[in-house]
Every structure is written in structure tokens, then in C-alpha cells.
N, CA, C, O and CB atoms as a CASP TS submission, in Angstrom:
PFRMAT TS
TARGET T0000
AUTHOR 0000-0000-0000
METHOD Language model
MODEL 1
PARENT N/A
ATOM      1  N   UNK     1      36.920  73.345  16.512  1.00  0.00           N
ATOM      2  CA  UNK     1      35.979  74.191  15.803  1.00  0.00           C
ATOM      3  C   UNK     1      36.557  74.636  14.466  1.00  0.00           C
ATOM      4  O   UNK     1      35.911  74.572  13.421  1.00  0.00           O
ATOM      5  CB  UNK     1      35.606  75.403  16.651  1.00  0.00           C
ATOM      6  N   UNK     2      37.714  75.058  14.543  1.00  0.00           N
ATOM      7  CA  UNK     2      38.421  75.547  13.203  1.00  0.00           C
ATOM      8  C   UNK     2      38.462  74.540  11.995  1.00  0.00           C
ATOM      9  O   UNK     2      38.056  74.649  10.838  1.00  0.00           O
ATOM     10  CB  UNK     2      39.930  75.904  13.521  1.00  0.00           C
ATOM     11  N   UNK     3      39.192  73.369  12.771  1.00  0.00           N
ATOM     12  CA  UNK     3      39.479  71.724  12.574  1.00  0.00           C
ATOM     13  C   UNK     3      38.393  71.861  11.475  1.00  0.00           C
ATOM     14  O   UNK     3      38.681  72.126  10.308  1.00  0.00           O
ATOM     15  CB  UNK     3      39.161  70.406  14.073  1.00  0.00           C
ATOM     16  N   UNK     4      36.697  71.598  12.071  1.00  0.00           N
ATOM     17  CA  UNK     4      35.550  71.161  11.817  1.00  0.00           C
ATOM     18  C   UNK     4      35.313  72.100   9.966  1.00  0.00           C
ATOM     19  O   UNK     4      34.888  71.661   8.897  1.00  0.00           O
ATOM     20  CB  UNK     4      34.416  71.607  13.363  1.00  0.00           C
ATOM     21  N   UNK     5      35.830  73.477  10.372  1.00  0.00           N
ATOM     22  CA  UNK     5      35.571  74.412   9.400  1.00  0.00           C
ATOM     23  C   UNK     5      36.249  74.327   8.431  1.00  0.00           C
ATOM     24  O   UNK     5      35.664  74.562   7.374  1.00  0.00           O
ATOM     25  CB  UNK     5      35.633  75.521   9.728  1.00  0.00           C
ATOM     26  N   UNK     6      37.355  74.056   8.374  1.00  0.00           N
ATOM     27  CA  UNK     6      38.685  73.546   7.252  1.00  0.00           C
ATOM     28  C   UNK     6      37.968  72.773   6.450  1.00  0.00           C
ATOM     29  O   UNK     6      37.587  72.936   5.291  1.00  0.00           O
ATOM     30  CB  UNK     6      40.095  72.584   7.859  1.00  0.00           C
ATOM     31  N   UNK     7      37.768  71.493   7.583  1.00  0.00           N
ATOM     32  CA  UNK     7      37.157  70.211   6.597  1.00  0.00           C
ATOM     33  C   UNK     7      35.859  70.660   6.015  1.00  0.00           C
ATOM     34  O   UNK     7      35.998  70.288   4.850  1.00  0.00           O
ATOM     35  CB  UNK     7      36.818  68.702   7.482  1.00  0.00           C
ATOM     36  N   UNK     8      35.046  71.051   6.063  1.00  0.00           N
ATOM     37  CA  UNK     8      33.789  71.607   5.906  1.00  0.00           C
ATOM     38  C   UNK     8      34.154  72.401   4.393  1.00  0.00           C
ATOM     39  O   UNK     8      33.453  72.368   3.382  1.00  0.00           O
ATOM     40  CB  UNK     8      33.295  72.636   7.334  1.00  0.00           C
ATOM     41  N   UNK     9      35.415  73.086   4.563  1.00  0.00           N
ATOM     42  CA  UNK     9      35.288  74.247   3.143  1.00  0.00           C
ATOM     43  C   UNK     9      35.909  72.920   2.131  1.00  0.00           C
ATOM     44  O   UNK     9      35.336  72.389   1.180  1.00  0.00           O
ATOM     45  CB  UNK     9      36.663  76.213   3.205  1.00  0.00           C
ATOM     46  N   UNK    10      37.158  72.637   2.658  1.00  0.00           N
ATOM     47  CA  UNK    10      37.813  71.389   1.802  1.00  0.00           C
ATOM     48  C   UNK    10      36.585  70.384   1.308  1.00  0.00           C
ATOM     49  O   UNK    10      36.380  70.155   0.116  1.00  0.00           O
ATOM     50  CB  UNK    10      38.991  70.422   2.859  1.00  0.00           C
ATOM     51  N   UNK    11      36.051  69.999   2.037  1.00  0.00           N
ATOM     52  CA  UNK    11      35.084  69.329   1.128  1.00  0.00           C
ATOM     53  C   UNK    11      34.160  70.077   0.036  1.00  0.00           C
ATOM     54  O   UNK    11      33.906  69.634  -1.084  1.00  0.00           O
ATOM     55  CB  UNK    11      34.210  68.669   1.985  1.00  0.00           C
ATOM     56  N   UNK    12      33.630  71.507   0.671  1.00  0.00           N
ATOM     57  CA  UNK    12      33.254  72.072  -0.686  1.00  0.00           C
ATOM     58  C   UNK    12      33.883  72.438  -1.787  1.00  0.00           C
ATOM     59  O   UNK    12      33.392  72.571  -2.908  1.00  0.00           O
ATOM     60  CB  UNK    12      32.773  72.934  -0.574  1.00  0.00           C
ATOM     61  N   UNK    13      35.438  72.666  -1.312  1.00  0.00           N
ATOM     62  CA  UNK    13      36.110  72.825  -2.592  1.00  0.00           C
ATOM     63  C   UNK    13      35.894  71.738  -3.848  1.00  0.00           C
ATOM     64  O   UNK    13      35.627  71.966  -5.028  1.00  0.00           O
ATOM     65  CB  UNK    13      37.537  72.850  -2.233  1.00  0.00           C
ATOM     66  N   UNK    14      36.064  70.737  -3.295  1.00  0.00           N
ATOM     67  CA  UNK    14      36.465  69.478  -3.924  1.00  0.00           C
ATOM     68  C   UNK    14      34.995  68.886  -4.547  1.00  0.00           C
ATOM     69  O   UNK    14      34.984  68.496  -5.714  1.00  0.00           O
ATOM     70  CB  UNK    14      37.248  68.400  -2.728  1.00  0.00           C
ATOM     71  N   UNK    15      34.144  68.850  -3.983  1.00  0.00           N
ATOM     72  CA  UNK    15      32.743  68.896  -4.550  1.00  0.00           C
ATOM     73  C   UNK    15      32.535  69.828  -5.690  1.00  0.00           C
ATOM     74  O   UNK    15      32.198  69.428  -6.804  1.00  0.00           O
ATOM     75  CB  UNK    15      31.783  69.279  -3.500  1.00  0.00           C
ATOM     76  N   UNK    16      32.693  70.787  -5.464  1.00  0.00           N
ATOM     77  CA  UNK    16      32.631  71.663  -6.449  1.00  0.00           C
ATOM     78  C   UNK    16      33.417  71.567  -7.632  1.00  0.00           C
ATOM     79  O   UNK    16      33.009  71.704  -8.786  1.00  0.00           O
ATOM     80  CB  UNK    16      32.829  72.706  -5.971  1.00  0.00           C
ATOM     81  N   UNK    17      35.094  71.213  -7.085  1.00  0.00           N
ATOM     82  CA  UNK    17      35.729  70.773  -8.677  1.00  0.00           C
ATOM     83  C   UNK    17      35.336  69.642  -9.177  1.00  0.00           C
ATOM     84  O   UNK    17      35.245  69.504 -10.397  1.00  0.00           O
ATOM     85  CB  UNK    17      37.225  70.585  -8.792  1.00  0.00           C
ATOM     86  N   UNK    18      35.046  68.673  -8.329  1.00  0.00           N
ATOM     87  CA  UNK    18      34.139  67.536  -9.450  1.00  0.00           C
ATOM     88  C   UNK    18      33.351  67.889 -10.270  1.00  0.00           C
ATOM     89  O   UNK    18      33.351  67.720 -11.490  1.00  0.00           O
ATOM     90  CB  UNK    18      33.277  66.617  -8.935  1.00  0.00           C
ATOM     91  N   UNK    19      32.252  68.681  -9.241  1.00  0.00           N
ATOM     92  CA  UNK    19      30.896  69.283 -10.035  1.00  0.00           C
ATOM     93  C   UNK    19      31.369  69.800 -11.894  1.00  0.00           C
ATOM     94  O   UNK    19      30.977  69.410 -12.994  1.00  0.00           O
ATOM     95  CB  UNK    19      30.283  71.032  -8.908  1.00  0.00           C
ATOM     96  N   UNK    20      32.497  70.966 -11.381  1.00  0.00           N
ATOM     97  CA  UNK    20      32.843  71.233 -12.610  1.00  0.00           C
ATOM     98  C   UNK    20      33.288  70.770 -13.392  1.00  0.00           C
ATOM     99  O   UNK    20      32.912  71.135 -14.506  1.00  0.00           O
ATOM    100  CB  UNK    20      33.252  71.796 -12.722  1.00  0.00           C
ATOM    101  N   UNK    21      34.413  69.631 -13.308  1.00  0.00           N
ATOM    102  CA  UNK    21      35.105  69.124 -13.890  1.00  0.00           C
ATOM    103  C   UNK    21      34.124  67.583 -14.658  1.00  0.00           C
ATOM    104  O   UNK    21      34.718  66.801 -15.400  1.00  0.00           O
ATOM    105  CB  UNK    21      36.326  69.025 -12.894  1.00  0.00           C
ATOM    106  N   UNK    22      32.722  67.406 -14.330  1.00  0.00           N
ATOM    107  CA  UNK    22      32.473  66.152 -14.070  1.00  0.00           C
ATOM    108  C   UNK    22      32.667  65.574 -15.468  1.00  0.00           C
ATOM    109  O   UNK    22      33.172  64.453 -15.410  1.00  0.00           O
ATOM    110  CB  UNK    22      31.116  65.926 -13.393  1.00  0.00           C
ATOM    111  N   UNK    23      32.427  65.987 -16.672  1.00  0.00           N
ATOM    112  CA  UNK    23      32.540  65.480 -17.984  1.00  0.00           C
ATOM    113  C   UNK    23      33.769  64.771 -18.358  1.00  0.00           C
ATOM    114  O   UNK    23      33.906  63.605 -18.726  1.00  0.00           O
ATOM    115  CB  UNK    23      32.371  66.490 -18.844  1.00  0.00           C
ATOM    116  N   UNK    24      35.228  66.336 -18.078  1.00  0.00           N
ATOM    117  CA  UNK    24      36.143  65.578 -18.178  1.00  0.00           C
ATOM    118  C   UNK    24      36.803  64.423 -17.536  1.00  0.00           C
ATOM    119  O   UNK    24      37.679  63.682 -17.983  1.00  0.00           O
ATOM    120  CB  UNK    24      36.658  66.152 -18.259  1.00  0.00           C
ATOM    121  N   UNK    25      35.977  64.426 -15.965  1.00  0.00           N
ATOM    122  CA  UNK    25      36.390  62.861 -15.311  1.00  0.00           C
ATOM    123  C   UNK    25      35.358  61.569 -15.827  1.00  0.00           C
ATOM    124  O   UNK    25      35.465  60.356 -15.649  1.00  0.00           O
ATOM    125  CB  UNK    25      36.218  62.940 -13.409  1.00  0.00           C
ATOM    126  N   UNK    26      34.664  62.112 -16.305  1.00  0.00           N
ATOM    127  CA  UNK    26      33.614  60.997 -17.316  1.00  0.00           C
ATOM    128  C   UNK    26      34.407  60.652 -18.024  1.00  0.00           C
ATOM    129  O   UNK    26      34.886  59.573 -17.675  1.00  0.00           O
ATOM    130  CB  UNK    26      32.332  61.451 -18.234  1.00  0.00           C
ATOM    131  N   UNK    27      35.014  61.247 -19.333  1.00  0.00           N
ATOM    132  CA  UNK    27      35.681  60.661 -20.070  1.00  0.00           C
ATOM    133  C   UNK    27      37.107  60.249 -19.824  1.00  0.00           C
ATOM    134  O   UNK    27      37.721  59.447 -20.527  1.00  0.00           O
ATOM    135  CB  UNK    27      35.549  61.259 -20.948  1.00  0.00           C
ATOM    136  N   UNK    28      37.550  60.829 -18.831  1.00  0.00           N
ATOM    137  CA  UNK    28      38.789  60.007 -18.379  1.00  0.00           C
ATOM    138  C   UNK    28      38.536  58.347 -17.727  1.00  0.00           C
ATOM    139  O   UNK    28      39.313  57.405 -17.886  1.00  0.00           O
ATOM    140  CB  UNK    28      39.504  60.974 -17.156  1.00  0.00           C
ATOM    141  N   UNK    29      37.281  58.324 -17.000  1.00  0.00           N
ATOM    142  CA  UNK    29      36.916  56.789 -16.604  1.00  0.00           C
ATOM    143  C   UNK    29      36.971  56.170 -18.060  1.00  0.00           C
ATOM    144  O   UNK    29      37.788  55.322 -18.419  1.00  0.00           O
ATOM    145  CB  UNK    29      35.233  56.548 -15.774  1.00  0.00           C
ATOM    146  N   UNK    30      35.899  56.770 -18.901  1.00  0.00           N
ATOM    147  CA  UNK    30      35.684  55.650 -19.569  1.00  0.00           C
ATOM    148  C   UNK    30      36.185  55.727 -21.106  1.00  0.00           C
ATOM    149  O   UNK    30      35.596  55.563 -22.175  1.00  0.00           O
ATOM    150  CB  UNK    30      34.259  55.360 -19.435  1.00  0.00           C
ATOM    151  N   UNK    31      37.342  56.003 -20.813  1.00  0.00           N
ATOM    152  CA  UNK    31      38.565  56.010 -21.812  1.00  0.00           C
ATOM    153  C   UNK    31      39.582  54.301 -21.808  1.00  0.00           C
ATOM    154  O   UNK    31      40.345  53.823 -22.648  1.00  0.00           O
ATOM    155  CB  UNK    31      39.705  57.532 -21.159  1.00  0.00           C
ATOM    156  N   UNK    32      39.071  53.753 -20.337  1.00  0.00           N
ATOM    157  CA  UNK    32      39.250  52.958 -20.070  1.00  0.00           C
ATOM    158  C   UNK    32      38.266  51.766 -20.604  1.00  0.00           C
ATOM    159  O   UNK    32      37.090  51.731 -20.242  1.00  0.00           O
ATOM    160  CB  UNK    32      39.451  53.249 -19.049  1.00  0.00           C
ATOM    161  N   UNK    33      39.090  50.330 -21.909  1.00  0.00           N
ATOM    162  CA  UNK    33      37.812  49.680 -22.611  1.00  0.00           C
ATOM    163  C   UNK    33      37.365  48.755 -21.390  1.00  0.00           C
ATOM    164  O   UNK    33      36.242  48.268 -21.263  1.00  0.00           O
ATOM    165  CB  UNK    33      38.169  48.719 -24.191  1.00  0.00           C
ATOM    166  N   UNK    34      38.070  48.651 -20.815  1.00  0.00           N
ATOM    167  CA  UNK    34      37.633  47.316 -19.621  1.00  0.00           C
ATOM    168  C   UNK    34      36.152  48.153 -18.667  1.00  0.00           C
ATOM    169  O   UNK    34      34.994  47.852 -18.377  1.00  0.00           O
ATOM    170  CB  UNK    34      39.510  46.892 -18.094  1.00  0.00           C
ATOM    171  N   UNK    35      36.763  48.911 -18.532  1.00  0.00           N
ATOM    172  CA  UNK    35      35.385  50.177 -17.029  1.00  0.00           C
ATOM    173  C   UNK    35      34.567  50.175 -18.082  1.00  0.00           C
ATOM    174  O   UNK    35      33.791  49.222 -18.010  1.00  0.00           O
ATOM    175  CB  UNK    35      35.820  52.460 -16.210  1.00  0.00           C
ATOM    176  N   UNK    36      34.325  51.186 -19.534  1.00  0.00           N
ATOM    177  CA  UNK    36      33.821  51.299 -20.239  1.00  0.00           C
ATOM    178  C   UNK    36      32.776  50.306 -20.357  1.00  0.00           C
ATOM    179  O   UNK    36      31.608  50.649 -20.171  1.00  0.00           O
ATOM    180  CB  UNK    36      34.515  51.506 -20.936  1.00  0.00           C
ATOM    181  N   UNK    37      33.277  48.281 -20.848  1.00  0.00           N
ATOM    182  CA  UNK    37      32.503  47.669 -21.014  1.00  0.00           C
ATOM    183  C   UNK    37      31.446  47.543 -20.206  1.00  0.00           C
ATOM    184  O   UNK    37      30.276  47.631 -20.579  1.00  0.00           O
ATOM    185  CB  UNK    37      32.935  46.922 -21.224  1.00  0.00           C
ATOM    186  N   UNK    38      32.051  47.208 -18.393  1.00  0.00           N
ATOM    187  CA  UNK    38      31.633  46.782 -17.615  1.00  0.00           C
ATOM    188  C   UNK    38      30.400  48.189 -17.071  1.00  0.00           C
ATOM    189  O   UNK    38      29.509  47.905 -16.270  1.00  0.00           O
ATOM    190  CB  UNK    38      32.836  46.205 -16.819  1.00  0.00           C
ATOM    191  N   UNK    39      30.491  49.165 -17.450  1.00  0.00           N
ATOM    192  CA  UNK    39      29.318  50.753 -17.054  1.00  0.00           C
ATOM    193  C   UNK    39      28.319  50.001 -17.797  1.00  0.00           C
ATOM    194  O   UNK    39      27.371  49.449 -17.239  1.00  0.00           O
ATOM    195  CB  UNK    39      29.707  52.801 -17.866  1.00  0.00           C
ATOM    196  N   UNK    40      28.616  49.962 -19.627  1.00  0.00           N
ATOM    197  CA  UNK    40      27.852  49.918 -20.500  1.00  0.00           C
ATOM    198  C   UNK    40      26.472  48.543 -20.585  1.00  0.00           C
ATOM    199  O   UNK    40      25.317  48.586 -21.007  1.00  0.00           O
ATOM    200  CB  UNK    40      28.861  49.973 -21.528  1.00  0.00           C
ATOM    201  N   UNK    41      27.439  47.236 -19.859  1.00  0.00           N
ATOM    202  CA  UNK    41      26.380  45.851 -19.722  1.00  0.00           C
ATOM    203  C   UNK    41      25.679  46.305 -18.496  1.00  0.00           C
ATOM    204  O   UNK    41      24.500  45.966 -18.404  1.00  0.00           O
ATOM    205  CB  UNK    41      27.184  44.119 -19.460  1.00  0.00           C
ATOM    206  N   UNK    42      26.327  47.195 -17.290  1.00  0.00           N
ATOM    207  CA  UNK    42      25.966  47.260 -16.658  1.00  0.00           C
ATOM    208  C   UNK    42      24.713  48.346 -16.398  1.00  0.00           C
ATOM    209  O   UNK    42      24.349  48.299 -15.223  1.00  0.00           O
ATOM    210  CB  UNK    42      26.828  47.117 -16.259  1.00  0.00           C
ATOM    211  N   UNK    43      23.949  49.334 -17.226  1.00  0.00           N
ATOM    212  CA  UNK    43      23.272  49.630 -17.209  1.00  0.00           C
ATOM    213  C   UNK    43      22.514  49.406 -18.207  1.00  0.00           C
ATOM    214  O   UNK    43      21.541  50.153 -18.104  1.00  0.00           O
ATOM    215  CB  UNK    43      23.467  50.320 -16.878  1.00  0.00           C
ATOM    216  N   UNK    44      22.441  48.711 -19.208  1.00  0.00           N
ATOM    217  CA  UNK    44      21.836  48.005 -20.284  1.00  0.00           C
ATOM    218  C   UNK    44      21.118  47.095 -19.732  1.00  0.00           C
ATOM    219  O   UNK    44      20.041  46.849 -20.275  1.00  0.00           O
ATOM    220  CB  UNK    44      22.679  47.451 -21.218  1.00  0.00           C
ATOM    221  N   UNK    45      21.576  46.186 -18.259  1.00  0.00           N
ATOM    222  CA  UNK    45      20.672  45.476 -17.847  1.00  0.00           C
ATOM    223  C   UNK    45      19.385  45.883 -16.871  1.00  0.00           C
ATOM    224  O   UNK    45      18.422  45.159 -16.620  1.00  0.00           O
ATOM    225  CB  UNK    45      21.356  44.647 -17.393  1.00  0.00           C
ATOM    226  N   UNK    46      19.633  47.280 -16.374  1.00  0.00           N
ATOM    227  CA  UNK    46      18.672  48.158 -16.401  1.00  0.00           C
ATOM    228  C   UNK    46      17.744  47.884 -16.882  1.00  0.00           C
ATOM    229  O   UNK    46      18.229  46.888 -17.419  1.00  0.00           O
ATOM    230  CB  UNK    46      18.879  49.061 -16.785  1.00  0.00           C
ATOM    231  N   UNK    47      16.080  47.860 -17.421  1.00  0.00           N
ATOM    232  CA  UNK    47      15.052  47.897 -17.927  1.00  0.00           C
ATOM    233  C   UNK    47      14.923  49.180 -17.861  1.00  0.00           C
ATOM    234  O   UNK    47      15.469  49.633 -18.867  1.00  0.00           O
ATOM    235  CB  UNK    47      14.158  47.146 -17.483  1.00  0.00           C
ATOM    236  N   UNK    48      14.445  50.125 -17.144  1.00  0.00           N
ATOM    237  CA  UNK    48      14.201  51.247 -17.160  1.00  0.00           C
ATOM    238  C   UNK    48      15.454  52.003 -18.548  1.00  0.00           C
ATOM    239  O   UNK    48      15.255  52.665 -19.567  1.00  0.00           O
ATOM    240  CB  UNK    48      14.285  51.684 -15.492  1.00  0.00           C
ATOM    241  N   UNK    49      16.135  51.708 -18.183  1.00  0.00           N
ATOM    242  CA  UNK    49      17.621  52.583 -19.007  1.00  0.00           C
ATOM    243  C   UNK    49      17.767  52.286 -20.323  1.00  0.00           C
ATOM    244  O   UNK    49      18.073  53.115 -21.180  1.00  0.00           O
ATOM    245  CB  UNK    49      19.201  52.171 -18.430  1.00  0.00           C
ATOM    246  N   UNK    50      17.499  50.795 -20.575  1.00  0.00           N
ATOM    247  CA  UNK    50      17.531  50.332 -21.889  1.00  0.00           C
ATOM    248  C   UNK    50      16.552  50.314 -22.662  1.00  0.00           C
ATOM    249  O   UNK    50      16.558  49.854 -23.804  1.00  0.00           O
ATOM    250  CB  UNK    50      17.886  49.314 -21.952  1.00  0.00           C
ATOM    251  N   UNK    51      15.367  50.962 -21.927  1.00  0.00           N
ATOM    252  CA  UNK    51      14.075  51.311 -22.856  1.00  0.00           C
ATOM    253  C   UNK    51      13.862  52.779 -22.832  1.00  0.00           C
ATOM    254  O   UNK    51      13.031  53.415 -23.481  1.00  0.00           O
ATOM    255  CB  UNK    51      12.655  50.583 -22.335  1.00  0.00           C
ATOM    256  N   UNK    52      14.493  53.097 -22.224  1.00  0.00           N
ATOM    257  CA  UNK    52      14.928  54.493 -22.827  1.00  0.00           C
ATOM    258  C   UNK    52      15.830  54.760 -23.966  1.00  0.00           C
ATOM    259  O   UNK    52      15.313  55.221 -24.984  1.00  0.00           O
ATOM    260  CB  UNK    52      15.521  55.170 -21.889  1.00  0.00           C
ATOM    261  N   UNK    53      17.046  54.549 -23.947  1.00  0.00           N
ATOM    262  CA  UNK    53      17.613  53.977 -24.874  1.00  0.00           C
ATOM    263  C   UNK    53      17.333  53.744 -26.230  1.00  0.00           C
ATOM    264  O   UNK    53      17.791  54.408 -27.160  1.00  0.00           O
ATOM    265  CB  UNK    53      17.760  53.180 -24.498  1.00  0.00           C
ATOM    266  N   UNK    54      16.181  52.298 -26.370  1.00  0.00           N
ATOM    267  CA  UNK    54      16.046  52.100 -27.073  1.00  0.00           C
ATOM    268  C   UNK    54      14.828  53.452 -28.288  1.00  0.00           C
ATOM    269  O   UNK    54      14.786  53.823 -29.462  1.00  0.00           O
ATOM    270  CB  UNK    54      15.935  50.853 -26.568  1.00  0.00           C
ATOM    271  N   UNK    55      14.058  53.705 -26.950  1.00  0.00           N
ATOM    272  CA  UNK    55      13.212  54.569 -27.656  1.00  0.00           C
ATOM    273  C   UNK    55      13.837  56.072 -27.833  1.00  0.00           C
ATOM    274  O   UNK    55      13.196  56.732 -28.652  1.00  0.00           O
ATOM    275  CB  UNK    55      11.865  54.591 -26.905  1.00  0.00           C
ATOM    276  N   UNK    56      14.302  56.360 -27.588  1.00  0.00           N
ATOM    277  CA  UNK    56      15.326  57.675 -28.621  1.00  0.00           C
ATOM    278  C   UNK    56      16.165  56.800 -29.506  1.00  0.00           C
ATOM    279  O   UNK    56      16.391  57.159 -30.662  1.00  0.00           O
ATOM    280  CB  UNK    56      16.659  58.872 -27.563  1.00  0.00           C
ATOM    281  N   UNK    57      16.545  55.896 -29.126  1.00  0.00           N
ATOM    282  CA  UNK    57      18.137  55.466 -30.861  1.00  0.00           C
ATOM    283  C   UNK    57      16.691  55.098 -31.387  1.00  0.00           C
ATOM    284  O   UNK    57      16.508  55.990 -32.214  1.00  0.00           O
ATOM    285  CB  UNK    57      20.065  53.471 -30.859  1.00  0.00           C
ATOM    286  N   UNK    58      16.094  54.681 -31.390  1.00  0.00           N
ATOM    287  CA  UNK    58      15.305  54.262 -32.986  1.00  0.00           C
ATOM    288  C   UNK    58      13.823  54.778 -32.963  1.00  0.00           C
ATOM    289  O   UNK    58      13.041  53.938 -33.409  1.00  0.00           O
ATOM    290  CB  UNK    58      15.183  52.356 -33.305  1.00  0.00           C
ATOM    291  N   UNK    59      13.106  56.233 -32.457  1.00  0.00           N
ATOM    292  CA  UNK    59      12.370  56.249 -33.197  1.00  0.00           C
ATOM    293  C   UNK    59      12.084  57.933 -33.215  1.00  0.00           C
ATOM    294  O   UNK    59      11.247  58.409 -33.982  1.00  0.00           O
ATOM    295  CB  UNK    59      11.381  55.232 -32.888  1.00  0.00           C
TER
END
């Protein structure tokens, strides 16, 4: 029961510092050019994403 409760808070801890932290682990991924490329083709081939995209950068 205790066991169950530990893990239970530990995971909210840790959820929560992601939560907060999430930008700076954004830019720590993709500080990386290799991850970076592979995010960037990889949601570009998206339709939905890349016509979004496109319609805020150009109009």
C-alpha cells in the first residue's frame, strides 16, 4: 500500500518537472542537428501540420 503511494507521488513529481521544465527539454532535444532534422521532415509530412504552417509563414 505504501509501495503503491511512493510510486504514485514519484510519478507526479516527475510529471510535473517535465510539465515545467518542458521547453527547456525541447530545446535540449533539438539542439541535436540529426533529431532536429528527422522531428522537422517528420512532421512536414503531416498534411494537416504543413498547411498550417504554410498558412501562418506566408499570409
Amino acid at each position: 500500500m505504501i509501495g503503491r503511494l511512493l510510486k504514485t507521488l514519484l510519478l507526479g513529481l516527475v510529471v510535473s518537472a517535465v510539465l515545467k521544465n518542458r521547453y527547456r527539454i525541447m530545446n535540449w532535444v533539438l539542439g541535436n542537428r540529426m533529431i532536429r532534422q528527422i522531428v522537422v521532415s517528420g512532421t512536414m509530412s503531416l498534411p494537416f501540420i504543413k498547411n498550417l504552417f504554410f498558412r501562418y509563414a506566408f499570409f
